[in-house]
C-alpha positions in Angstrom: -22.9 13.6 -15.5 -22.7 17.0 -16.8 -19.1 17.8 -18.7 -18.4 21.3 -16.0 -19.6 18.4 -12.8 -16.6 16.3 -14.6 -13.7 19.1 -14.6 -14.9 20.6 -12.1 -14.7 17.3 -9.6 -11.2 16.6 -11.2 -10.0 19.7 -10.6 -10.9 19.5 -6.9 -9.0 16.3 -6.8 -5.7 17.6 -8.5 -5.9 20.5 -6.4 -6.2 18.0 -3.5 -3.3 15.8 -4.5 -1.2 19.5 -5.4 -2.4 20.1 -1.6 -0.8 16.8 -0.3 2.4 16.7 -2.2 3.4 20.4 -0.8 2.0 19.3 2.7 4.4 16.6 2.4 7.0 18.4 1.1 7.1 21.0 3.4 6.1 18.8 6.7 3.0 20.6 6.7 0.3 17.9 8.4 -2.8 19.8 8.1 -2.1 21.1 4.3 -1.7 17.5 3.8 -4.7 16.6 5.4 -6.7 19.2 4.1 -5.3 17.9 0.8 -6.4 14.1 1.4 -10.0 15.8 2.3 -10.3 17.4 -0.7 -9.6 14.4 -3.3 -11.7 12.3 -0.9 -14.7 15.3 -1.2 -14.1 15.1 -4.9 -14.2 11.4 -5.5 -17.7 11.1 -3.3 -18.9 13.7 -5.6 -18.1 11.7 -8.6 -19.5 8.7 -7.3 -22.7 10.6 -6.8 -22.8 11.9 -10.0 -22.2 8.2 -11.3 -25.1 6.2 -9.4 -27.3 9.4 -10.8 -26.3 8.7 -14.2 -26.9 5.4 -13.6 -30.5 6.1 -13.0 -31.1 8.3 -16.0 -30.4 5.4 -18.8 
């Protein structure tokens, strides 16, 4: 996995959890929501990246 995939895929997923906590915070269901999608998007992206790694060694 590239090094930008890497920080670019966490930084989805803190935005995401950033998302969810101010959702939460403010009784906001769809920030929250959209906050949940985004770490979810994020970790499917890293998994990806992982099994494709895998395959280069």
């Amino acid at each position: 996995m590239a090094f930008d995939d890497k920080v670019d895929n966490k930084a989805e997923e803190f935005g995401g959890k950033v998302k969810e906590g101010v959702g939460k915070a403010t009784d906001d269901e769809q920030l929250e929501a959209e906050g949940k999608a985004d770490q979810s998007s994020s970790k499917i992206k890293q998994a990806v990246e992982n099994v494709k790694d895998a395959f280069k060694s």
